[in-house]
C-alpha positions as CSV (number, residue, x, y, z in Angstrom):
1,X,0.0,0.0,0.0
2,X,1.5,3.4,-1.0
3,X,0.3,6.7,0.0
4,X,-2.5,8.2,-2.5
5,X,-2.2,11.8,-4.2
6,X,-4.9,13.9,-2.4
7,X,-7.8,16.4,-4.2
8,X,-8.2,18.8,-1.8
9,X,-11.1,21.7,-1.6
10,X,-13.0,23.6,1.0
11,X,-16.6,22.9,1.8
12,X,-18.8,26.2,2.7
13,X,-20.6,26.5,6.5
14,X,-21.6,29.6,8.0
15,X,-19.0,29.7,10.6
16,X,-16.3,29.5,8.1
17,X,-14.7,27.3,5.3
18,X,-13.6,23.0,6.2
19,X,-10.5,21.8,4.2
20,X,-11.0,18.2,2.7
21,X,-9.0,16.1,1.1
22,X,-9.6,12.9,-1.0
23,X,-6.7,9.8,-1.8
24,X,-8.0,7.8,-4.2
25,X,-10.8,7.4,-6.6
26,X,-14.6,7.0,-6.5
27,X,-15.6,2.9,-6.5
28,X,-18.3,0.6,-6.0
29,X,-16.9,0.5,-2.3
30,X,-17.9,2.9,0.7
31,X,-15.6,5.5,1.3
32,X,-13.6,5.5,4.8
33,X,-13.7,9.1,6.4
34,X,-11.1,9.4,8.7
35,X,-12.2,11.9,11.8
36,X,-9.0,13.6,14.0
37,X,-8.9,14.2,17.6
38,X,-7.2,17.1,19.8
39,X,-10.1,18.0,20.3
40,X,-8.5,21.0,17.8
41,X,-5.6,17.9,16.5
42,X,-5.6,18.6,12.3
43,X,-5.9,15.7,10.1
44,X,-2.0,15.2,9.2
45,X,-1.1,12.8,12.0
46,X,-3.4,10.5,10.4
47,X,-1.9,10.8,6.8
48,X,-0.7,7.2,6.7
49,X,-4.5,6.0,6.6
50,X,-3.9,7.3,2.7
51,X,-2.3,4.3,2.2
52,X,-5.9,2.3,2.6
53,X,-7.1,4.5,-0.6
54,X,-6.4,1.2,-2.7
55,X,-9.9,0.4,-4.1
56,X,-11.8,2.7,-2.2
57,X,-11.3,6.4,-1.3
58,X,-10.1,7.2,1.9
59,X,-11.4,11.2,2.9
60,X,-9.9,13.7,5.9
61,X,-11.0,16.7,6.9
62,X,-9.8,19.5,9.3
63,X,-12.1,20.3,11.5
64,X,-13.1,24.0,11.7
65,X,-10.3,25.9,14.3
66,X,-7.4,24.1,12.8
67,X,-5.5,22.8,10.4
68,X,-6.3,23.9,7.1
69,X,-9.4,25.5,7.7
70,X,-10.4,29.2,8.8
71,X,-10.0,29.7,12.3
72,X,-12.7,32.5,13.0
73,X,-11.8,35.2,15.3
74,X,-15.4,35.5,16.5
75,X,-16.4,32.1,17.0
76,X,-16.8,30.9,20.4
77,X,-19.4,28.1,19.9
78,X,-16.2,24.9,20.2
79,X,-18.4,22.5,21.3
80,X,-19.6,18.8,20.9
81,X,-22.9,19.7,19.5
82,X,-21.0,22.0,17.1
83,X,-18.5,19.5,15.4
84,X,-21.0,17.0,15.2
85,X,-23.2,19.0,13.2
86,X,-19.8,19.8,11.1
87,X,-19.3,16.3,10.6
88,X,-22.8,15.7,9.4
89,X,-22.6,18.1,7.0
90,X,-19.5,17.0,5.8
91,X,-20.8,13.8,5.0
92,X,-23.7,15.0,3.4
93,X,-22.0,17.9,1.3
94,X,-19.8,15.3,-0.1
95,X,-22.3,12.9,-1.1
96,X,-21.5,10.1,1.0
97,X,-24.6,8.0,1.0
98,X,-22.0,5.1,2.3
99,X,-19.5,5.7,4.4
100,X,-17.4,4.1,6.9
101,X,-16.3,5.8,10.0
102,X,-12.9,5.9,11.7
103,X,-12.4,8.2,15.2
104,X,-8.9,8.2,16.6
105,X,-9.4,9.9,20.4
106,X,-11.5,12.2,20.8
107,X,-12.6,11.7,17.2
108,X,-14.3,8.7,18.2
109,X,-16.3,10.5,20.1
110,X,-17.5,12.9,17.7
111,X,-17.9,9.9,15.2
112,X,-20.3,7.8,17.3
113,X,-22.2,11.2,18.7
114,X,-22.8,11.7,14.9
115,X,-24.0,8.2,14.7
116,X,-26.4,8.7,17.9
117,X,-27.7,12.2,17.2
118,X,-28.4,11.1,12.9
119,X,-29.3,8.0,12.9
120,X,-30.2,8.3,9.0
121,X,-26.7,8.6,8.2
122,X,-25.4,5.3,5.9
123,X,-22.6,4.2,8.3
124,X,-21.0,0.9,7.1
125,X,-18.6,0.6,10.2
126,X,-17.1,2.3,12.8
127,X,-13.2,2.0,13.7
128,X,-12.1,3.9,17.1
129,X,-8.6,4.1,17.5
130,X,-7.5,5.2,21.4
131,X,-11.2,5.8,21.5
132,X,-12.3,8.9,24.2
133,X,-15.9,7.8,25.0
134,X,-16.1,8.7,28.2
135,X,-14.4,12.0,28.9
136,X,-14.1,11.5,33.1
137,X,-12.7,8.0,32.5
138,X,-10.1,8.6,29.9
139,X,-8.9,11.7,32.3
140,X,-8.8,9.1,35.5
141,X,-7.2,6.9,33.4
142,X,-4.2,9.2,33.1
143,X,-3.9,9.1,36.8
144,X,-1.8,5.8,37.5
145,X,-0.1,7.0,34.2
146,X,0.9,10.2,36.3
147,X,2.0,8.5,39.5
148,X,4.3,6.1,37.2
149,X,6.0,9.2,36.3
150,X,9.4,10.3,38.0
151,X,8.7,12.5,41.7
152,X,9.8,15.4,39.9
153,X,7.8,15.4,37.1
154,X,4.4,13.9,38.8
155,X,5.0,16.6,41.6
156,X,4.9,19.4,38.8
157,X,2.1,18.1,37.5
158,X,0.3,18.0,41.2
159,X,1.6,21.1,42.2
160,X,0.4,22.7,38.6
161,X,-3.1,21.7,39.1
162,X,-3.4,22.8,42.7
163,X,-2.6,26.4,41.8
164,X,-4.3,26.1,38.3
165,X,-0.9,27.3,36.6
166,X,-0.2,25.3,33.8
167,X,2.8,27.8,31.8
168,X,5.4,26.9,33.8
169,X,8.2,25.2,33.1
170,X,8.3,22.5,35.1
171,X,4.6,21.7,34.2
172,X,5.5,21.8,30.6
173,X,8.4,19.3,30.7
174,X,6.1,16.7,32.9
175,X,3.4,17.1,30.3
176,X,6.2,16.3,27.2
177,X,7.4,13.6,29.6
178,X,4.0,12.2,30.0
179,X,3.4,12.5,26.1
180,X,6.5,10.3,25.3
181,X,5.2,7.7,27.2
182,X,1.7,7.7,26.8
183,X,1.4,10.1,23.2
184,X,3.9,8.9,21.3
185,X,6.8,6.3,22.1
186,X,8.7,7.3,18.9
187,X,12.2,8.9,18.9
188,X,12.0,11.5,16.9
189,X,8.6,12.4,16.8
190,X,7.0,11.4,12.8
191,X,6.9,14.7,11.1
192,X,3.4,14.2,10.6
193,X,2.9,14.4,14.2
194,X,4.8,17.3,14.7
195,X,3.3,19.4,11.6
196,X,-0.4,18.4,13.0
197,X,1.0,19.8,16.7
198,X,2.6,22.8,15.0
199,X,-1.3,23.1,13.1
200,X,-3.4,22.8,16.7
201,X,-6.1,24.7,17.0
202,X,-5.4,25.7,21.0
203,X,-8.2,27.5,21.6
204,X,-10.5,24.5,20.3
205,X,-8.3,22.0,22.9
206,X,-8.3,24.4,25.9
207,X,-11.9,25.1,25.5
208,X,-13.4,22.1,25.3
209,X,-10.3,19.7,26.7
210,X,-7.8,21.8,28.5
211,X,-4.4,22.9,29.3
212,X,-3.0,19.0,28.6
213,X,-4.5,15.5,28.1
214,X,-4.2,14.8,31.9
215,X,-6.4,17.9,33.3
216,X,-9.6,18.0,32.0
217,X,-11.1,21.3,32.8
218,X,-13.2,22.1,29.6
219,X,-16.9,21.7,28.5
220,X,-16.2,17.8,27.3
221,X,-16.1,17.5,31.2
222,X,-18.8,15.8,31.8
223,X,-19.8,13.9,28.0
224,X,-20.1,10.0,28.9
225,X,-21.7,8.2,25.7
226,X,-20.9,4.9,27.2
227,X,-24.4,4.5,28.3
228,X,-26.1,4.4,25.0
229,X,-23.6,2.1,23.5
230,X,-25.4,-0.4,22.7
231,X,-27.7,1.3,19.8
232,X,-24.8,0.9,17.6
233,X,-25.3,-1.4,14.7
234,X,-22.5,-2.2,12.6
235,X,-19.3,-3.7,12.8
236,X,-17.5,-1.8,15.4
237,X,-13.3,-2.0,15.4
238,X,-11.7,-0.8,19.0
239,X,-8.3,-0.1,18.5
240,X,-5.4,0.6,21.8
241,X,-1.5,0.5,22.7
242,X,-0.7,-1.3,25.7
243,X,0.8,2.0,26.7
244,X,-2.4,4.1,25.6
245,X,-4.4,6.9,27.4
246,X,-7.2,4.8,26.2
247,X,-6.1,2.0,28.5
248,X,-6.7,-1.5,26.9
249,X,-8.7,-2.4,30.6
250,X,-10.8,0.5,29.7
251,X,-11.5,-0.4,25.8
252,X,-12.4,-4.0,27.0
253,X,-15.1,-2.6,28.7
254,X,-16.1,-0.7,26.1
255,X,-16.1,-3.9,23.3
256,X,-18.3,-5.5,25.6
257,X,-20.8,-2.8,25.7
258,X,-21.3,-3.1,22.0
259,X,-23.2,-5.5,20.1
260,X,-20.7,-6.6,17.2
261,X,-17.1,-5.4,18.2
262,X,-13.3,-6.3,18.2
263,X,-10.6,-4.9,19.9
264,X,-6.6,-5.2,19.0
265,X,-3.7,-4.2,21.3
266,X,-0.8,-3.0,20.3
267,X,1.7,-4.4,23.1
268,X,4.0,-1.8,22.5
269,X,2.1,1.0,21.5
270,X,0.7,4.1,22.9
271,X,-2.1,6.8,21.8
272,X,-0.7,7.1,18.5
273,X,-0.3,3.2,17.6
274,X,-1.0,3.8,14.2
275,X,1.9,5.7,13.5
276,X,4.5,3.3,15.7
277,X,2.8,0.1,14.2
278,X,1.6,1.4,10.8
279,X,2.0,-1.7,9.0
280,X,0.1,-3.6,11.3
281,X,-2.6,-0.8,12.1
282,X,-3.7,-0.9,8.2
283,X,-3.7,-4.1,7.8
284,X,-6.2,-4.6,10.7
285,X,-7.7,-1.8,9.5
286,X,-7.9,-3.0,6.1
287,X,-9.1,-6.3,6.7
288,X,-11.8,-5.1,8.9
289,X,-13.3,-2.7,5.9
290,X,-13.0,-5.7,3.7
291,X,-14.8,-8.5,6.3
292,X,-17.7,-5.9,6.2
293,X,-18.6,-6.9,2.4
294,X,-18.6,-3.5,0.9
């Protein structure tokens, strides 16, 4: 699999213009759409899903806030129920009558709110990669992550959080320390991950996340779609590094909550798994599109 040359374009909304981009050409097969995280996270750390556009297209978009699309100076609706409506429209400005759906973090969430909120929408399957479902969980779930860390480091992090200062020095390195355990294992960074960082949309992450994957403090706080689960249909694909923020204990419980899902672990991997195992990652990934018949 080789990585497909991309038409881009720019799709119309009334809060500003969404960059898209399309690897490979129209088929009999559904489309994959491929839906970042951050939340505020562009589409470029996910570029070696292009690779997948080998009899089907494979379709990314930046969602609005970062990336390649307009950041509006005076929007201040970054919200859940926003971006799901974005990602609705998306499909439907694009004419994707089929579709399958892949979420990697908080992506996942948006992808499966979509699914909830319009059930009309022709979703063939749903992939989660490092899936956020449950906002409160995946930030407790950072918490034995945080005590593993060296006393220096976990203490910055402590102290940061009991004086709500997150600019500091010290709780700056124990976040990029945290990150390289838990983010991304690699050695240098891929320069697709560090073009999508250097592409963030902060304000979208600090107002709806917050100042770092371990302190949630924004208005995802309290979003929990766990509950409802089980009113998802089709083939479902739960994807995790050993090492994850999405910790495999937590993505069992999650599988078994669905009606037709698997789950792979990535014993060495972390949040980004797909980039430090991206041979195996799209070959599950690709197997599992092709085990859904279309």
């Amino acid at each position: 699999m080789e990585r497909q040359r991309m038409k881009e374009g720019f799709l119309k909304r009334a809060e500003g213009h969404v960059w898209y981009g399309v690897a490979g050409e129209e088929t009999v097969r559904a489309p994959l759409l491929v839906v970042h995280g951050g939340p505020g996270a562009p589409h470029d750390y996910l570029e070696p899903l292009e690779r997948l556009a080998v009899g089907r297209q494979v379709i990314f978009y930046d969602q609005l806030g970062c990336g390649n699309s307009d950041r509006p100076d005076s929007f201040d609706g970054w919200t859940l129920d926003y971006f799901t409506d974005e990602l609705t429209d998306v499909i439907r400005m694009l004419g994707l009558h089929d579709v399958h759906l892949l979420g990697q973090s908080y992506g996942a969430m948006l992808a499966l709110n979509a699914m909830l909120k319009e059930p009309s929408l022709k979703v063939r399957s749903l992939t989660l990669s490092g899936p956020c479902l449950s906002s409160r969980r995946f930030a407790l779930d950072q918490r034995p992550h945080i005590d593993a860390l060296d006393e220096v480091h976990r203490q910055a992090i402590l102290e940061g959080e009991r004086r709500g200062v997150y600019d500091s020095e010290a709780y700056q390195d124990a976040m990029m320390a945290f990150y390289r355990k838990h983010v991304c294992r690699m050695d240098p960074w891929p320069e697709c991950l560090e073009r999508a960082m250097s592409k963030m949309g902060e304000d979208v992450y600090h107002t709806m996340w917050g100042p770092s994957e371990f302190t949630l403090t924004g208005n995802l706080k309290d979003v929990d779609l766990t509950g409802r689960l089980r009113e998802i249909d089709v083939p479902v694909l739960l994807t995790c590094g050993a090492f994850d923020e999405a910790t495999p204990q937590t993505i069992s419980e999650y599988k078994s909550m669905f009606k037709d899902a698997r789950m792979v672990i990535f014993e060495d991997g972390s949040h980004e798994h797909h980039l430090e195992h991206e041979e195996a990652y799209l070959a599950i990934v690709d197997t599992f599109l092709d085990d859904t018949g279309f």
